[in-house]
Backbone as a chain_set.jsonl record, in Angstrom:
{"seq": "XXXXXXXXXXXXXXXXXXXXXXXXXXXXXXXXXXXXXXXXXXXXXXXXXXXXXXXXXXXXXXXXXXXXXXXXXXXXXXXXXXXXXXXXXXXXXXXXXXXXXXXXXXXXXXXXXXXXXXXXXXXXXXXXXXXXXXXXXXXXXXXXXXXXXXXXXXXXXXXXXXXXXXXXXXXXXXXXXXXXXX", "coords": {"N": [[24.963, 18.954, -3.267], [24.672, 17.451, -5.554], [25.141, 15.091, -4.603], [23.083, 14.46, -2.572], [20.86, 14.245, -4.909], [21.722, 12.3, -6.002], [22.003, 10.281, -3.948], [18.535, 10.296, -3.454], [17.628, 9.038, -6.137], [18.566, 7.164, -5.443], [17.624, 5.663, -3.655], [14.824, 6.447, -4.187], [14.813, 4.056, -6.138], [15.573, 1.535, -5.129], [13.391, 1.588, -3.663], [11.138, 1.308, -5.627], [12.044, -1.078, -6.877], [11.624, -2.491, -4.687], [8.903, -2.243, -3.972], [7.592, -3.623, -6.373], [8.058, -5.755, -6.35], [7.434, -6.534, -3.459], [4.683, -6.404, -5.045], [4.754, -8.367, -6.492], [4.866, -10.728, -4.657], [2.8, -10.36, -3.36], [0.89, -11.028, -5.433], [0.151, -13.923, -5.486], [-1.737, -15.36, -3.633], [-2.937, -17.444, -1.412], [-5.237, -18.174, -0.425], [-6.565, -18.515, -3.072], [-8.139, -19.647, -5.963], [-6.275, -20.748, -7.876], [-3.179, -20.634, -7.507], [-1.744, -22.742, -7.033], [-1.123, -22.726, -9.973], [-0.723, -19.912, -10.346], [1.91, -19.399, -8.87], [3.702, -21.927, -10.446], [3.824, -21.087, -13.093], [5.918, -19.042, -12.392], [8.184, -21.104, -12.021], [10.808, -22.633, -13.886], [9.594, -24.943, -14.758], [7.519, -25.19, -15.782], [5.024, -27.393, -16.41], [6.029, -29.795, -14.905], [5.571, -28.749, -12.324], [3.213, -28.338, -11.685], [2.42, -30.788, -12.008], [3.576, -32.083, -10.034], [3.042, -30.384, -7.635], [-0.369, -30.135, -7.717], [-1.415, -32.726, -6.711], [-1.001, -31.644, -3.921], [-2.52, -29.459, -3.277], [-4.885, -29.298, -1.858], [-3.825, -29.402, 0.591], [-3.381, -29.31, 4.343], [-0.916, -27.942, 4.05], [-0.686, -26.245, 2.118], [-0.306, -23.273, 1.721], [2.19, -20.983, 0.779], [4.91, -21.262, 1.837], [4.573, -24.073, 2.962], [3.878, -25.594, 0.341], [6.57, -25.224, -0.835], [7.779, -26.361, 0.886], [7.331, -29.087, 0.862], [7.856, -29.672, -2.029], [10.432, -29.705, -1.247], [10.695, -31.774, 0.212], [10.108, -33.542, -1.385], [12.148, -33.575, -3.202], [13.899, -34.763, -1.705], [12.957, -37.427, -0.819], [12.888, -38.63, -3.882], [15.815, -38.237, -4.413], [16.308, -39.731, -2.151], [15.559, -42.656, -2.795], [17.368, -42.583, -5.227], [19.539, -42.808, -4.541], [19.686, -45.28, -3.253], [18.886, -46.919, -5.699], [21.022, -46.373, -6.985], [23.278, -48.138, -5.133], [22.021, -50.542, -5.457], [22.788, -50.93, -8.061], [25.798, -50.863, -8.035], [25.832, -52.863, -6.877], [25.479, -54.907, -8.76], [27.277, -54.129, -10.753], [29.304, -55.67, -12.867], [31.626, -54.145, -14.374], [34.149, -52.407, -13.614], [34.856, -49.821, -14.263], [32.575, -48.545, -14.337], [31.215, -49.162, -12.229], [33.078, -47.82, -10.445], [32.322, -45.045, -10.995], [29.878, -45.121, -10.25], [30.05, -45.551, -7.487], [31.206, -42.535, -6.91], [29.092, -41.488, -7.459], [27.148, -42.314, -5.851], [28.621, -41.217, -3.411], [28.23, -38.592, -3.86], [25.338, -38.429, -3.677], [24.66, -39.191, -0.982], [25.762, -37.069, 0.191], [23.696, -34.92, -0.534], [21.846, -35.948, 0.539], [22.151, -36.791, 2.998], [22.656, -34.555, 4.285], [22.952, -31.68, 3.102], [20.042, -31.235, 1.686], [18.451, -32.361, 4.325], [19.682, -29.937, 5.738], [18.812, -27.779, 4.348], [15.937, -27.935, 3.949], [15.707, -27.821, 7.09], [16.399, -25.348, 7.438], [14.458, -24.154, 5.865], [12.017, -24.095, 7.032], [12.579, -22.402, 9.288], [12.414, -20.401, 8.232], [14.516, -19.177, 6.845], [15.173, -18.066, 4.201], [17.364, -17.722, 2.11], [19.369, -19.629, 2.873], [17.864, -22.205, 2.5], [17.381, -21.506, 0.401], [20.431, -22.13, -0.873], [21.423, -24.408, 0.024], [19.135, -26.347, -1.656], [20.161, -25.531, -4.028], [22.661, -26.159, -3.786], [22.535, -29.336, -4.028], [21.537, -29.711, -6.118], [23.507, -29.066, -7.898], [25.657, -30.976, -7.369], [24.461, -33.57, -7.965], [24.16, -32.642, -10.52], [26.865, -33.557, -11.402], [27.134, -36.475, -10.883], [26.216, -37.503, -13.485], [28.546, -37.017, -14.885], [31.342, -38.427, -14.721], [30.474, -40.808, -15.98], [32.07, -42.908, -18.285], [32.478, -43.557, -21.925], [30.342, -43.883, -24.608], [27.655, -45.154, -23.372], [26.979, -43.628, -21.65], [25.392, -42.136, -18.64], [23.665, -44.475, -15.939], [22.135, -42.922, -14.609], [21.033, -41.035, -15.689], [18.01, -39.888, -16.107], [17.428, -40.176, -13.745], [18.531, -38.163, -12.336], [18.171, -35.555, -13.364], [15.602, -35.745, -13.518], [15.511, -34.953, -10.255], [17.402, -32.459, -10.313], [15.701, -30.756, -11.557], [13.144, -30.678, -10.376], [14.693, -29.213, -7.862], [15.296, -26.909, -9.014], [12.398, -25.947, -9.346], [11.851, -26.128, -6.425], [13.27, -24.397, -5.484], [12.622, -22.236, -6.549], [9.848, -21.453, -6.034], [10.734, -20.703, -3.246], [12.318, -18.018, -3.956], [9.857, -16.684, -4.11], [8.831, -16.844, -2.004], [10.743, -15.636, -0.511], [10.908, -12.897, -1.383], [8.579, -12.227, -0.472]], "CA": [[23.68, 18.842, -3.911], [25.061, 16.181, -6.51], [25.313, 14.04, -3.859], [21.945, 14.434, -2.197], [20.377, 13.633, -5.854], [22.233, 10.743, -6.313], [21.297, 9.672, -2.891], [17.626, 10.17, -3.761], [17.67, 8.756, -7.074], [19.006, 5.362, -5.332], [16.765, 5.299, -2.944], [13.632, 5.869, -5.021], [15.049, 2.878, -7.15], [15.443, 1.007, -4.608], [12.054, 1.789, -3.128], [10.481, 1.32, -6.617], [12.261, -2.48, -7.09], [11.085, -3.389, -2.924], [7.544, -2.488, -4.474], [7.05, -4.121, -7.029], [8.677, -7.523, -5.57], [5.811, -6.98, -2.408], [2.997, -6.878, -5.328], [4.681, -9.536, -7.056], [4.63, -11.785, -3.719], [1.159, -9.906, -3.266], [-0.427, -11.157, -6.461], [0.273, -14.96, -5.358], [-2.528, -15.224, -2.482], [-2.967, -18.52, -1.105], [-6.652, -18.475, -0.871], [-6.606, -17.767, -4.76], [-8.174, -21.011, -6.477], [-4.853, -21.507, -9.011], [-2.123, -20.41, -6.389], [-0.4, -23.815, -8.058], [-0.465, -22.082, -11.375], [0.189, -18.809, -10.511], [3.463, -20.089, -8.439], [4.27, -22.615, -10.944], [4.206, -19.821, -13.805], [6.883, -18.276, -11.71], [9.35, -21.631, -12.142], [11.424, -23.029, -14.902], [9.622, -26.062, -15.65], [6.121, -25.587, -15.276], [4.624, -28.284, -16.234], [6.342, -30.458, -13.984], [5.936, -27.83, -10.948], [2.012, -28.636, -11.485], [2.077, -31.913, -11.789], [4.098, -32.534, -8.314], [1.927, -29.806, -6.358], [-1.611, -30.402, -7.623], [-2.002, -33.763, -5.137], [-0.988, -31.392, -2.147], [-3.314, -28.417, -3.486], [-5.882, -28.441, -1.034], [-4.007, -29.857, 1.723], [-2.798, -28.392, 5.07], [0.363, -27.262, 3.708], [-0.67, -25.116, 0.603], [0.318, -22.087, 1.771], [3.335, -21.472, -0.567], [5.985, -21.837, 2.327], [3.94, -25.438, 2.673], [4.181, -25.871, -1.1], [8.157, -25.061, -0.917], [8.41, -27.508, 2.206], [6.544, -30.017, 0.234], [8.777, -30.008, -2.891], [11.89, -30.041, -0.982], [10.504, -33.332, 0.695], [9.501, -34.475, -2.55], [13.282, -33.861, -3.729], [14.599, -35.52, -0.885], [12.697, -38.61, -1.524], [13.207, -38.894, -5.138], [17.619, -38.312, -4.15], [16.975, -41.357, -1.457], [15.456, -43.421, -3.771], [17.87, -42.629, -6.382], [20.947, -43.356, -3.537], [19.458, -47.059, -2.912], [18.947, -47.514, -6.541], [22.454, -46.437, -6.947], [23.768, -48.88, -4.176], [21.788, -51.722, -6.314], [23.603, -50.836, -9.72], [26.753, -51.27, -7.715], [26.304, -54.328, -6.478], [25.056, -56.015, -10.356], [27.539, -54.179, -12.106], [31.157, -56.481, -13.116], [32.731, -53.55, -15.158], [34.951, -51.61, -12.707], [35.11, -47.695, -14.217], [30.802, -48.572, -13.915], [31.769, -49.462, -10.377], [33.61, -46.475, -9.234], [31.544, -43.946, -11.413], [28.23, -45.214, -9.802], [30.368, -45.082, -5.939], [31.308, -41.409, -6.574], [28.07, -40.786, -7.942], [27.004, -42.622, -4.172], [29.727, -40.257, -1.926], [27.618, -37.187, -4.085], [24.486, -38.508, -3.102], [24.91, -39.226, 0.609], [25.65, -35.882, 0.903], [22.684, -34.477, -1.101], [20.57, -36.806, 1.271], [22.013, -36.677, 4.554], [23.3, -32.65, 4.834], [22.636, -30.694, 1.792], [18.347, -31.38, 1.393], [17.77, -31.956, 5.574], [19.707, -28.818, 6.434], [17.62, -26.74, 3.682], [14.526, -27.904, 4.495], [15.465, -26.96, 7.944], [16.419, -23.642, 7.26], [13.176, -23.31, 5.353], [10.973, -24.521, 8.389], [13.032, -21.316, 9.792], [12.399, -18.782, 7.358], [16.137, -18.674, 6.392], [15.134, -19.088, 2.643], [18.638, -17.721, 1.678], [20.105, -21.009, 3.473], [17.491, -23.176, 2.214], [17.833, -21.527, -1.464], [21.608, -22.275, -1.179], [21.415, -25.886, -0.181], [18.832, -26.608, -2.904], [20.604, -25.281, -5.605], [23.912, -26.944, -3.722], [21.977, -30.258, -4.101], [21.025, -29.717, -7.687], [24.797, -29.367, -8.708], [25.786, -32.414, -6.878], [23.444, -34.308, -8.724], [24.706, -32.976, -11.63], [28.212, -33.795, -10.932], [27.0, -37.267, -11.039], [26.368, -37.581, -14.86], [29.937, -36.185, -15.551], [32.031, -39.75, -13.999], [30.486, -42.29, -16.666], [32.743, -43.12, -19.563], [31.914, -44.325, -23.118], [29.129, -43.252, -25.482], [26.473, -45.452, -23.22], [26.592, -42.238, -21.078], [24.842, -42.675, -16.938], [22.393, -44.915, -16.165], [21.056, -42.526, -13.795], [20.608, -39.211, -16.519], [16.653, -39.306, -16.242], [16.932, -39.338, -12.466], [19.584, -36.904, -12.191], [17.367, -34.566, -14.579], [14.405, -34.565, -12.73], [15.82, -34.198, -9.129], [17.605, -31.528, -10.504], [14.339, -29.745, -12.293], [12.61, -30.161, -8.795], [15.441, -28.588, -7.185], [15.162, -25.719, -9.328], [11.458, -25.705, -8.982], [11.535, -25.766, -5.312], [14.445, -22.79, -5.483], [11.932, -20.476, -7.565], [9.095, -21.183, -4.967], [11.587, -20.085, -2.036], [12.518, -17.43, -4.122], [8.672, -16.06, -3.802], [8.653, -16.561, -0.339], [11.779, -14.344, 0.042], [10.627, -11.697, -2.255], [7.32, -11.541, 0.25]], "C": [[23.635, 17.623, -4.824], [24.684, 15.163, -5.873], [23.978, 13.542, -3.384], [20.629, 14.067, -3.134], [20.556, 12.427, -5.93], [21.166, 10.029, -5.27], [19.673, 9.251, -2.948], [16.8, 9.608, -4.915], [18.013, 7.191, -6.717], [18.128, 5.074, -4.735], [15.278, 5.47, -3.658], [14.014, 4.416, -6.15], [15.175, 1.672, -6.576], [13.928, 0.447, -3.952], [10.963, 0.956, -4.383], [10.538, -0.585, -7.022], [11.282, -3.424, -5.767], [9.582, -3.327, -3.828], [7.027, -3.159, -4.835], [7.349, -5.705, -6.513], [7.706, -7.664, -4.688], [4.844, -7.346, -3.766], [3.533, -8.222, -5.912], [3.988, -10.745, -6.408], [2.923, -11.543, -3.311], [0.206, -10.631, -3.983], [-0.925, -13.308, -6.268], [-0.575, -14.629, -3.906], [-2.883, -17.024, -2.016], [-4.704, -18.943, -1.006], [-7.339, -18.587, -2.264], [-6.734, -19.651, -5.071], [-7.305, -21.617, -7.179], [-3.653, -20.549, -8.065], [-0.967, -21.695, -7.239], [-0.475, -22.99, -8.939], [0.021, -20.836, -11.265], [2.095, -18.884, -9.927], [3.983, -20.754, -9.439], [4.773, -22.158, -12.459], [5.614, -19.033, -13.616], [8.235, -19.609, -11.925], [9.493, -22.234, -13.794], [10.924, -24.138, -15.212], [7.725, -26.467, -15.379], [4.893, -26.387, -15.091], [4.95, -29.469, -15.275], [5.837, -30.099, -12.801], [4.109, -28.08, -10.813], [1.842, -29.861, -11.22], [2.316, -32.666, -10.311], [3.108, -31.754, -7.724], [0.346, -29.908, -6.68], [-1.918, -31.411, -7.007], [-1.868, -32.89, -4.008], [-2.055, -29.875, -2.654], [-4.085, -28.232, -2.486], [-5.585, -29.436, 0.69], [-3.838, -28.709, 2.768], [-1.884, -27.658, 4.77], [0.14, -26.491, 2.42], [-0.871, -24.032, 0.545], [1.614, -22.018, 1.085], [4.797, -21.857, 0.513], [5.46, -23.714, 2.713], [4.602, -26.161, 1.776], [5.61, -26.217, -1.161], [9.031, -26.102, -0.095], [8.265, -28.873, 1.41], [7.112, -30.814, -1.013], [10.126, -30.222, -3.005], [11.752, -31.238, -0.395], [10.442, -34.111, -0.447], [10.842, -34.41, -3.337], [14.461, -34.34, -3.046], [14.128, -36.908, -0.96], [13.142, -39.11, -2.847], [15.447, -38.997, -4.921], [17.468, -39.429, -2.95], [17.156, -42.397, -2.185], [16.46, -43.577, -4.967], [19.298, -43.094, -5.557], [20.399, -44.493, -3.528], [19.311, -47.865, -4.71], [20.729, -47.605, -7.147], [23.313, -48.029, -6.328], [23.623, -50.414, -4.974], [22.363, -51.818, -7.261], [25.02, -51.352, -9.016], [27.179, -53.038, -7.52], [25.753, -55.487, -8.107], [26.506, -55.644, -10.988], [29.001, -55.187, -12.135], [32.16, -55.346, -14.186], [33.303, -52.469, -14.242], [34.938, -50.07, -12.78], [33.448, -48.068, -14.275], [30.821, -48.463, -12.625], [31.939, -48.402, -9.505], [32.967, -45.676, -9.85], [30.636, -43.999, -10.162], [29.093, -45.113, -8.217], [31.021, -43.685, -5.844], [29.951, -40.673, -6.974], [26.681, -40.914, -6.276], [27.303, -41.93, -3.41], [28.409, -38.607, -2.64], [25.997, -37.314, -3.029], [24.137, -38.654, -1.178], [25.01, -38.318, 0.877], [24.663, -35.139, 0.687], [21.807, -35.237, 0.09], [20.658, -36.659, 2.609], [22.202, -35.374, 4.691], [22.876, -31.968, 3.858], [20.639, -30.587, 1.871], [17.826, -31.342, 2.819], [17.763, -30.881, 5.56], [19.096, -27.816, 5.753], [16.548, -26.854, 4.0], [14.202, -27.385, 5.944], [15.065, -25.54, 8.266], [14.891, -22.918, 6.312], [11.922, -23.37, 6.382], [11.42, -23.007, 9.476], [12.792, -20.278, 9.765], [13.409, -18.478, 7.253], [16.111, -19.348, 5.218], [16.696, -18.69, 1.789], [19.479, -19.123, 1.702], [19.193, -21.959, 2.47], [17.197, -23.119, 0.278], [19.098, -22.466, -1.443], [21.704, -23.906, -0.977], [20.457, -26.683, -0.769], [19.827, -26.567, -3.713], [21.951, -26.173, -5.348], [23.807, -28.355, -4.263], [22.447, -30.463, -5.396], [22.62, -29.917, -8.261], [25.641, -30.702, -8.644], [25.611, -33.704, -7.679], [24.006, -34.052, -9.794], [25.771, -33.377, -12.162], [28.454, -35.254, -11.234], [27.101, -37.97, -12.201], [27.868, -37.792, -15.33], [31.162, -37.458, -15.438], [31.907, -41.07, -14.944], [31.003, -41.957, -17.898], [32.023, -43.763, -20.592], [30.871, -43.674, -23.676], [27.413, -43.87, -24.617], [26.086, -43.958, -22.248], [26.167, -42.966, -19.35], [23.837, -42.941, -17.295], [21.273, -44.247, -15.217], [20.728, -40.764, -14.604], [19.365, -38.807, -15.958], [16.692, -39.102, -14.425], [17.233, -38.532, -11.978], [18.621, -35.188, -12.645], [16.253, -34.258, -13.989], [14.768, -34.477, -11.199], [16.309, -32.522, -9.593], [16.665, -30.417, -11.178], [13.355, -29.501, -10.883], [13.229, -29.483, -7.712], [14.8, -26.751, -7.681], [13.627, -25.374, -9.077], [11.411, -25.071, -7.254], [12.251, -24.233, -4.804], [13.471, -21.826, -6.001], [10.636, -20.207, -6.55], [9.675, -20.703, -3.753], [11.495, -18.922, -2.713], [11.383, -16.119, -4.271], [8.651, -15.808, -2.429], [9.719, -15.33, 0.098], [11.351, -12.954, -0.309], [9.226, -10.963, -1.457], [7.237, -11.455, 1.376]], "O": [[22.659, 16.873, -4.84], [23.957, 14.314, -6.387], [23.636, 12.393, -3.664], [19.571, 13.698, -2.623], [19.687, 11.555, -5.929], [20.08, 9.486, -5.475], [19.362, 8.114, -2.592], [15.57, 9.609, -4.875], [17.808, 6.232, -7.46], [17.552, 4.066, -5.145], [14.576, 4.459, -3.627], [13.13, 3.99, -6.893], [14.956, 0.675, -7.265], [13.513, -0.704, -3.813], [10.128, 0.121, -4.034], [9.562, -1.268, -7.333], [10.606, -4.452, -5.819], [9.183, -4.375, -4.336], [6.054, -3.643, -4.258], [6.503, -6.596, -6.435], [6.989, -8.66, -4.783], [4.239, -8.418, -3.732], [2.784, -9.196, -5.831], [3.131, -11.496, -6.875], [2.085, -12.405, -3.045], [-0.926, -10.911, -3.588], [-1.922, -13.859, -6.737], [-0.152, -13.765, -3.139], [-3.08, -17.663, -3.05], [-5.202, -19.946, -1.518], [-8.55, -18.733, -2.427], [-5.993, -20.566, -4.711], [-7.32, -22.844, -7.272], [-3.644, -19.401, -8.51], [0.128, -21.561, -7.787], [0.386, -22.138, -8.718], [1.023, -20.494, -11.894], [3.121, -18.51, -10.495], [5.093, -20.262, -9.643], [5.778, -22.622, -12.999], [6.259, -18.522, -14.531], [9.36, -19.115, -11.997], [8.609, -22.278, -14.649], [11.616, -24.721, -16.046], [7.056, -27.433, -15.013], [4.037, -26.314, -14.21], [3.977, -30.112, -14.878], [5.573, -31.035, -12.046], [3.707, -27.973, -9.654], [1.153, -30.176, -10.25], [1.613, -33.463, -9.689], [2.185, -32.398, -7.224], [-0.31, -29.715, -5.657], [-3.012, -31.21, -6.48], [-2.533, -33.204, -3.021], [-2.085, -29.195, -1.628], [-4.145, -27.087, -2.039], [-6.375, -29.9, 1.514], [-4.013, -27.523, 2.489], [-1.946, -26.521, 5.24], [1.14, -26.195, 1.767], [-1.49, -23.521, -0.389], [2.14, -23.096, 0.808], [5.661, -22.622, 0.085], [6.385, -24.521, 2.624], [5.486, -27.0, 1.955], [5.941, -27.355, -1.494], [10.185, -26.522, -0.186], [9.203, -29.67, 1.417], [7.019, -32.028, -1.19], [10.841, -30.609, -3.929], [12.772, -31.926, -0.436], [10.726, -35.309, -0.431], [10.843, -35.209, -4.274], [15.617, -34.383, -3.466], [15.037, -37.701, -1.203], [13.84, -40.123, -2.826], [16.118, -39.913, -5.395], [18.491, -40.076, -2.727], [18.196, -43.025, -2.381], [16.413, -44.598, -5.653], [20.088, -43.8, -6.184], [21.157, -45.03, -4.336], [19.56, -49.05, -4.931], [21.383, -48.561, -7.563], [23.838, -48.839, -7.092], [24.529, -51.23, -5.14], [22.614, -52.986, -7.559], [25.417, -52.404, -9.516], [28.055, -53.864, -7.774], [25.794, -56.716, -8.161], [27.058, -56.51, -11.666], [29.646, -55.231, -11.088], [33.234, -55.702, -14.672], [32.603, -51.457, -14.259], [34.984, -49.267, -11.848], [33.115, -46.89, -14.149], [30.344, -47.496, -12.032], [31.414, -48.068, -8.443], [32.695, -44.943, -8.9], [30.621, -43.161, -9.26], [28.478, -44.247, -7.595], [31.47, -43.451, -4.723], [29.774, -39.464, -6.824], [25.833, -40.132, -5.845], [26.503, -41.728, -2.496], [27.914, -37.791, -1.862], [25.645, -36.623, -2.073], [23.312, -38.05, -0.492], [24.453, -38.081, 1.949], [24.418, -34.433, 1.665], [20.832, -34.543, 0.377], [19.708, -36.456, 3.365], [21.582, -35.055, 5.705], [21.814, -31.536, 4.306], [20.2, -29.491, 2.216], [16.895, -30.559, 3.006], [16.709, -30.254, 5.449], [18.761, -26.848, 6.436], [15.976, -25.845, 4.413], [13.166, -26.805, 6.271], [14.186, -24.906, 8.85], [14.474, -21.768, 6.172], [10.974, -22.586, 6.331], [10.621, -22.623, 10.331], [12.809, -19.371, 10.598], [13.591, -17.298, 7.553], [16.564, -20.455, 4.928], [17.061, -19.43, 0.875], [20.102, -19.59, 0.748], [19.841, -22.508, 1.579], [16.975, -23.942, -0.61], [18.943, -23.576, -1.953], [22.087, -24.584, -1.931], [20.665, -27.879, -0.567], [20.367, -27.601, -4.108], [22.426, -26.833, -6.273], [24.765, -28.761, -4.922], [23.409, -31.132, -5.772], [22.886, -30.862, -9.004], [26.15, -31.316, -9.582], [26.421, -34.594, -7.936], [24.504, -35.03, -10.351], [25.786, -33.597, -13.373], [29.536, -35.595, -11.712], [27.858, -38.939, -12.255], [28.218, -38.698, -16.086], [32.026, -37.305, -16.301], [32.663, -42.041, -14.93], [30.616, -40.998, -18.566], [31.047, -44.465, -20.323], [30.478, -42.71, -23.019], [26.318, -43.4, -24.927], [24.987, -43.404, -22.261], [26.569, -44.064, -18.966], [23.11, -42.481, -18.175], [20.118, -44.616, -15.008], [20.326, -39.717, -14.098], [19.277, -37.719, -15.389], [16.15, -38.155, -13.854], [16.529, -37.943, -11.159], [18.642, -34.068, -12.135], [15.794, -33.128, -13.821], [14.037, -33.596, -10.747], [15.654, -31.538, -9.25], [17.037, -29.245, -11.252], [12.95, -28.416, -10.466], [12.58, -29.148, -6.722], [14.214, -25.86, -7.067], [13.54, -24.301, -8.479], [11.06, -23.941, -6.912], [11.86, -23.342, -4.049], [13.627, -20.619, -5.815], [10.331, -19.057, -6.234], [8.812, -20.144, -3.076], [10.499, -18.327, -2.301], [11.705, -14.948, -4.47], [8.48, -14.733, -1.853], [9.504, -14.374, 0.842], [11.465, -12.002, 0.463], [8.823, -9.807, -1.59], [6.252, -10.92, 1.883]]}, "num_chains": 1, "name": "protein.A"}
C-alpha cells in the first residue's frame, strides 16, 4: 500500500510539473503581438534578446523555433566575424604571449564556428533541442575559455566580443529551452 502511494504521489508530481511546463510553452503563442517580449522575458538578458529579434519580428521565421534558428545564426555570425577579426590581431601583433593567446583563442574559435554552432543549429532544424541546447551552451564556454589565455593587467582584446556571443548563446539556449518545454 506504501508503495502504491508513493507511486501515486510521484506520478501526480510529475503530472502536475508536465502541466504547468505545457501552459508555460502554451502562454507564448506566436500569433500573440509581443511573442518577442514574452520569450525574451523568459531569457537572461532581456534587453539584448529584444533588441536582436525585433528586426526578424514579423518575418517568416517568427515562430519561436524560427526565432531560436535565427539567434543561433545570429551567434554564428557574430563568432565568424570575431574568428577573422582574431586572424587580423594576429597578424599586427609583435608581442609573442599576444600571439599565441590570440592563436589559441583562434583553435577555440574554429571550432565554435565550424562544429559546435553548425551542428546545433542542425540539430535544431531537427527538433533535437537537447543537441542543439548542448552545442550552444558548448559554444558559449569556448568563447569563454578565450578571455582566460591573455596575460598582464591589459586583459583580452576580444572581452566585449566574447561577452556578447556568449549572452546570445545563452539567449538562444533559453529560447530552445521553450521549445523543449512545448
Amino acid at each position: 500500500m506504501q508503495k502504491t502511494l508513493t507511486f501515486l504521489l510521484l506520478l501526480l508530481l510529475f503530472l502536475s510539473v508536465h502541466l504547468q511546463l505545457q501552459c508555460e510553452a502554451a502562454a507564448i503563442n506566436v500569433d500573440d503581438d509581443d511573442v518577442i517580449e514574452k520569450i525574451c522575458r523568459k531569457t537572461p538578458f532581456h534587453d539584448l534578446c529584444v533588441a536582436t529579434l525585433q528586426p526578424i519580428a514579423n518575418t517568416p521565421n517568427s515562430n519561436i523555433k524560427g526565432l531560436a534558428s535565427s539567434v543561433a545564426n545570429i551567434v554564428l555570425g557574430n563568432a565568424t566575424d570575431t574568428l577573422h577579426y582574431i586572424e587580423g590581431l594576429i597578424k599586427q601583433t609583435s608581442d609573442p604571449k599576444e600571439e599565441r593567446a590570440l592563436a589559441e583563442c583562434a583553435e577555440l574559435y574554429i571550432s565554435v564556428v565550424k562544429y559546435e554552432l553548425p551542428q546545433a543549429i542542425e540539430a535544431l532544424s531537427k527538433g533535437q533541442y537537447g543537441f542543439a541546447n548542448y552545442g550552444i551552451s558548448d559554444a558559449a564556454k569556448l568563447v569563454d575559455q578565450c578571455d582566460k589565455g591573455f596575460p598582464g593587467k591589459s586583459g583580452s582584446p576580444l572581452s566585449d566580443r566574447n561577452k556578447l556571443i556568449h549572452s546570445l548563446s545563452q539567449i538562444a539556449v533559453a529560447i530552445i529551452n521553450v521549445l523543449a518545454k512545448g
